[in-house]
Every structure is written in C-alpha cells, then in structure tokens.
C-alpha positions as a Markdown table, in Angstrom:
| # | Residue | x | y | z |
|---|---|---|---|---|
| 1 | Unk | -10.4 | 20.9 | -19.4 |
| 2 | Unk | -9.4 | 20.2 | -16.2 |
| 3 | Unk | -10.2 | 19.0 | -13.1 |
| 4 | Unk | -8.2 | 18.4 | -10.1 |
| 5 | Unk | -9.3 | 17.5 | -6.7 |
| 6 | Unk | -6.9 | 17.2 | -3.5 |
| 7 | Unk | -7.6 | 15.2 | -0.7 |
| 8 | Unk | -9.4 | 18.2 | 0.6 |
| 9 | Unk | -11.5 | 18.2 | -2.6 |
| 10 | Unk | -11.9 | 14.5 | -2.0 |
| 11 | Unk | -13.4 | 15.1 | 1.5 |
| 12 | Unk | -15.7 | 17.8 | 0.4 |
| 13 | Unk | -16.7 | 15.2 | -2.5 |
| 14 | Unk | -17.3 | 12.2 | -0.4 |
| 15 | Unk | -20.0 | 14.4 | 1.9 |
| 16 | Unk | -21.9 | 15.4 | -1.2 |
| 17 | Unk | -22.4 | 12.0 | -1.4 |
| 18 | Unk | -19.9 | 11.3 | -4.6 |
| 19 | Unk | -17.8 | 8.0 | -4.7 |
| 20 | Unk | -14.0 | 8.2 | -3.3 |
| 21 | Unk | -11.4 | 6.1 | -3.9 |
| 22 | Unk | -10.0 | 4.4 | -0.2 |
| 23 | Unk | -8.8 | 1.5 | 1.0 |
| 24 | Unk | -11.7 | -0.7 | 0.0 |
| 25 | Unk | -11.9 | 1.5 | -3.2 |
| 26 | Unk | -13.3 | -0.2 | -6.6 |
| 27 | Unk | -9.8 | 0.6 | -8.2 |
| 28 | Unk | -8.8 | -2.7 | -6.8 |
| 29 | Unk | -12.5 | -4.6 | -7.9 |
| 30 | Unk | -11.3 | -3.6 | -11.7 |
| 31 | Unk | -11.0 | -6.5 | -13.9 |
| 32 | Unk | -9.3 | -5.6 | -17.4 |
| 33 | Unk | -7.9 | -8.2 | -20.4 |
| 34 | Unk | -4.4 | -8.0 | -20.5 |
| 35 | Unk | -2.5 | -7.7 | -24.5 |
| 36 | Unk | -2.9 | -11.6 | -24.3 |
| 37 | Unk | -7.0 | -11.8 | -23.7 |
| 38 | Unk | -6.4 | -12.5 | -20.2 |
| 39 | Unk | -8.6 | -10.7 | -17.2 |
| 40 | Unk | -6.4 | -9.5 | -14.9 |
| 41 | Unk | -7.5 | -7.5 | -11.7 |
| 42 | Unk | -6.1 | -4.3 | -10.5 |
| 43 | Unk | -6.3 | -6.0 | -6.9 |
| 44 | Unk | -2.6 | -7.4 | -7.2 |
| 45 | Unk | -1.6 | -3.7 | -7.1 |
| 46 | Unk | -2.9 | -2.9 | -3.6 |
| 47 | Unk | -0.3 | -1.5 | -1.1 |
| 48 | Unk | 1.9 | 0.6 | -3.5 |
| 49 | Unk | 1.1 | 4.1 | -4.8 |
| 50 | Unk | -0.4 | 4.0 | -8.2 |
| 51 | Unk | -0.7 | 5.9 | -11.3 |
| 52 | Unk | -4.2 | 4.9 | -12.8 |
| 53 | Unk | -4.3 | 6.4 | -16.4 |
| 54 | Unk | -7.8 | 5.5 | -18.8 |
| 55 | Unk | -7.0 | 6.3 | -22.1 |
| 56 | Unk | -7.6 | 5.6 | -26.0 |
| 57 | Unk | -5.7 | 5.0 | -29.3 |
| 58 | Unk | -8.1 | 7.7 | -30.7 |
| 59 | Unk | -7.6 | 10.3 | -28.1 |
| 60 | Unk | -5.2 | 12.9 | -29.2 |
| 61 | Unk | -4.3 | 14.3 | -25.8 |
| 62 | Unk | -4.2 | 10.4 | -24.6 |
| 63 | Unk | -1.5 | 9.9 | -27.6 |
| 64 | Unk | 0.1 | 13.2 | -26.2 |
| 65 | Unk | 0.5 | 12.3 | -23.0 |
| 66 | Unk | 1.4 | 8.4 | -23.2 |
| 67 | Unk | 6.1 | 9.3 | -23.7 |
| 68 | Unk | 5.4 | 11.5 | -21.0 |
| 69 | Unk | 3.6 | 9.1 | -18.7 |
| 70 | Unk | 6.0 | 6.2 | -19.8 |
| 71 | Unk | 9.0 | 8.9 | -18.6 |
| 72 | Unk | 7.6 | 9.3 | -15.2 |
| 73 | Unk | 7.2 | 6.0 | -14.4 |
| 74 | Unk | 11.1 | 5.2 | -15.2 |
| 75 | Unk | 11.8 | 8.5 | -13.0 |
| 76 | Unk | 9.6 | 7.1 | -10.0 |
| 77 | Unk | 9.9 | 3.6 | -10.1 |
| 78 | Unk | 8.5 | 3.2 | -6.4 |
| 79 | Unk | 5.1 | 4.0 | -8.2 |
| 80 | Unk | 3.0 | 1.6 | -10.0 |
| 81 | Unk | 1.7 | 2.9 | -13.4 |
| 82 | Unk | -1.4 | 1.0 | -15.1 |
| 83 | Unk | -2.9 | 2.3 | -18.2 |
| 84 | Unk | -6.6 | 1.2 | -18.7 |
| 85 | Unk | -7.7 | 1.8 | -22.7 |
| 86 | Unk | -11.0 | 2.4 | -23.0 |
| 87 | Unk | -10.3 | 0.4 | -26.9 |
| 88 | Unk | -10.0 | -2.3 | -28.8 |
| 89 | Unk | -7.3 | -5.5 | -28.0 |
| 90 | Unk | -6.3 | -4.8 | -32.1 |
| 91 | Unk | -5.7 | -1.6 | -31.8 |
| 92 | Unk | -3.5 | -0.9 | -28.6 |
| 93 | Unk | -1.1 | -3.6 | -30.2 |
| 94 | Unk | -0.7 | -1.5 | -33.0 |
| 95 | Unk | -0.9 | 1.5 | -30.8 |
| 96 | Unk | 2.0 | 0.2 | -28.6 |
| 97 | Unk | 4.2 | -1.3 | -31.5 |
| 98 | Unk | 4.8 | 2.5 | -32.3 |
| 99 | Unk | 4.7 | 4.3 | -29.4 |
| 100 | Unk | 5.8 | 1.7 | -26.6 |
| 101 | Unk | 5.4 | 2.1 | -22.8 |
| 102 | Unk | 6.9 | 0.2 | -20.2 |
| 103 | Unk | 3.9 | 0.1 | -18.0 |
| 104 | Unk | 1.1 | -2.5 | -17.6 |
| 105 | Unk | -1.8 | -2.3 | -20.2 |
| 106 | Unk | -5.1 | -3.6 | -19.9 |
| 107 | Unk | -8.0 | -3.2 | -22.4 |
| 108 | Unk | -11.5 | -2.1 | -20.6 |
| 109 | Unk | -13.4 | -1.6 | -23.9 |
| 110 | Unk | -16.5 | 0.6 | -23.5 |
| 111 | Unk | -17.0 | -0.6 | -19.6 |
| 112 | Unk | -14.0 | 1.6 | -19.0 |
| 113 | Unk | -16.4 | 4.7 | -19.2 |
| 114 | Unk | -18.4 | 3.5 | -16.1 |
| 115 | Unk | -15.2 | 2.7 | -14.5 |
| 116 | Unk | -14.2 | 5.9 | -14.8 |
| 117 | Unk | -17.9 | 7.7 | -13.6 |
| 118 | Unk | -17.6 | 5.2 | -10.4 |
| 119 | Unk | -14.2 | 6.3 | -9.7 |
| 120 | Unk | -15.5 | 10.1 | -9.5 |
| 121 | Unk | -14.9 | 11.1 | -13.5 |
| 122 | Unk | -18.9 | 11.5 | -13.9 |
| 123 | Unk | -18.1 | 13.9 | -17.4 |
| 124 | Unk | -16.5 | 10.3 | -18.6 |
| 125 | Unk | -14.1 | 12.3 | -20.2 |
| 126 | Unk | -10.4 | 11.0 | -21.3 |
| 127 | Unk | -7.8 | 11.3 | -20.6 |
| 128 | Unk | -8.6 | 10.4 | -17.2 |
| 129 | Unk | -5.8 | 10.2 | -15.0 |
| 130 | Unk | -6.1 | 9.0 | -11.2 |
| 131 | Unk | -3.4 | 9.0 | -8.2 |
| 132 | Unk | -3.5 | 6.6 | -5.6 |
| 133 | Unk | -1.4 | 6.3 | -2.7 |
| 134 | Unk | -0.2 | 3.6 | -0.9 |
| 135 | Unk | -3.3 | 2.9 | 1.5 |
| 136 | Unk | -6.2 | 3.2 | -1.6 |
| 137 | Unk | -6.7 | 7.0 | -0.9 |
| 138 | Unk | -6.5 | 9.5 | -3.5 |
| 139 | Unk | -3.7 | 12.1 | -4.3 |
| 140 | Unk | -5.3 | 13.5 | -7.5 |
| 141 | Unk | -7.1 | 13.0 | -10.6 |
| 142 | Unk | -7.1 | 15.1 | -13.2 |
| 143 | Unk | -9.3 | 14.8 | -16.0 |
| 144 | Unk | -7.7 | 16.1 | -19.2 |
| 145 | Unk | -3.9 | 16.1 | -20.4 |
| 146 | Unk | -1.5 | 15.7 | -17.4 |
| 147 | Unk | 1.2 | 18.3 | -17.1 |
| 148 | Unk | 4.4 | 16.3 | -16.5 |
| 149 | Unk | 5.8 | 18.9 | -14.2 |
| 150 | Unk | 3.0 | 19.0 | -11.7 |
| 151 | Unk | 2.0 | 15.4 | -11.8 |
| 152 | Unk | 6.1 | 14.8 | -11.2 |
| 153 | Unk | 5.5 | 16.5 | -8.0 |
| 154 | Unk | 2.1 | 14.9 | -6.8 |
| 155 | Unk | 4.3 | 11.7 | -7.7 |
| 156 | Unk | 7.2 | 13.4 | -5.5 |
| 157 | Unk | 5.1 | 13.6 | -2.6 |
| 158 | Unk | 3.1 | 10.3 | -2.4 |
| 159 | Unk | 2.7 | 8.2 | 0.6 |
| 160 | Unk | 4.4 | 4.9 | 0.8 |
C-alpha cells in the first residue's frame, strides 16, 4: 500500500490537526546509534534536502528497495539519504555486509515505530520513506515500496 501526500496533502493534513514535518520539524530532534553504538542526531543534516528512509532487515520490500535507494543517492548527490532501521545493531551489519549502501545508517530499534507515527506514518507501516527539502518541509512520503522512477523525479525537483 501506498500513501503519498504532496505539499498540498501536507497543508490539508496539518489543519486536521496531524503532525507536519517543517523547519522546526522532529526529523532534526531524532537521535539514532550509529554501526559503532554511537547516538548520532539527524540535526547535523538540517539545510540540505533529505531522503529519510525507516526500514528493516526483515522487511521484504525494505530489502527490495535498499540497491535502488543506494542508486539514487549516487545519481543525486546534492541530496542527503539517511536510512533509520527499525532493528537490531547485529543484524544491519550482517544486513549491510551483503547488500551494502553508501548512505548513513542509524539503528532506532523499536522507538523507530513512534518516530515514524510522529512524523505522520500513524499505520507505522515500513517501508516508510520521507522527503525533506532543504528548509525542513516535506516533498513526499510514501509509505510502502518506493518506485525509483517517480521518487527520481520528486528528488529531480527538490528545493535547495
């Protein structure tokens, strides 16, 4: 299934009184362990467009989608891409030792389903793909497998 909301869809949203991601959106408030153990927060990527993608080891579509996500973000390098796996430190390493991505990584464990429900995903379901641009305002999100072609061109046409 799919779900995919505009910034006209995101307007209509935020006067039904659902959470939007802007400026001072809780994308940035994210704290995640990096491969190492370390928390890292998302706040570092602030002022670029960014591809926020929640994922698992045990999500078929997630696995699906992963080559295809790792190829957009060599074709539109101007875009940050951050995966957030809603899994276990031990098993994205052994995920990513096979099928290997040249994006960050961060582990959210279990929290990453409330993540996800704050950031407008209230199904919880993955994958879970989010679209920032530049300023913190959303392009898209799209909950379900991305189709490379039409995310390529939301990526085509983000703000800077």
């Amino acid at each position: 299934m799919k779900i995919r909301y505009g910034l006209l869809g995101w307007a209509v949203c935020f006067s039904l009184g659902v959470a939007t991601a802007r400026a001072e959106s809780p994308v940035y408030a994210i704290e995640a362990a990096d491969l190492t153990g370390q928390m890292q927060s998302l706040q570092s990527y602030q002022g670029k467009p960014l591809v926020l993608n929640f994922w698992a080891t045990w999500c078929p579509p997630c696995v699906k989608e992963m080559p295809e996500l790792n190829e957009l973000s060599q074709r539109y390098p101007q875009v940050q891409f951050v995966g957030l796996a809603i899994d276990t430190q031990r098993n994205v390493t052994r995920f990513l030792e096979t099928v290997p991505v040249d994006y960050a990584v961060y582990i959210t464990g279990h929290r990453g389903v409330q993540m996800m429900k704050s950031l407008g995903n209230t199904a919880g379901g993955i994958p879970y793909t989010l679209v920032l641009n530049a300023d913190g305002s959303v392009a898209e999100h799209v909950i379900g497998q991305i189709n490379q072609a039409e995310l390529a061109h939301i990526l085509s046409q983000l703000k800077n």
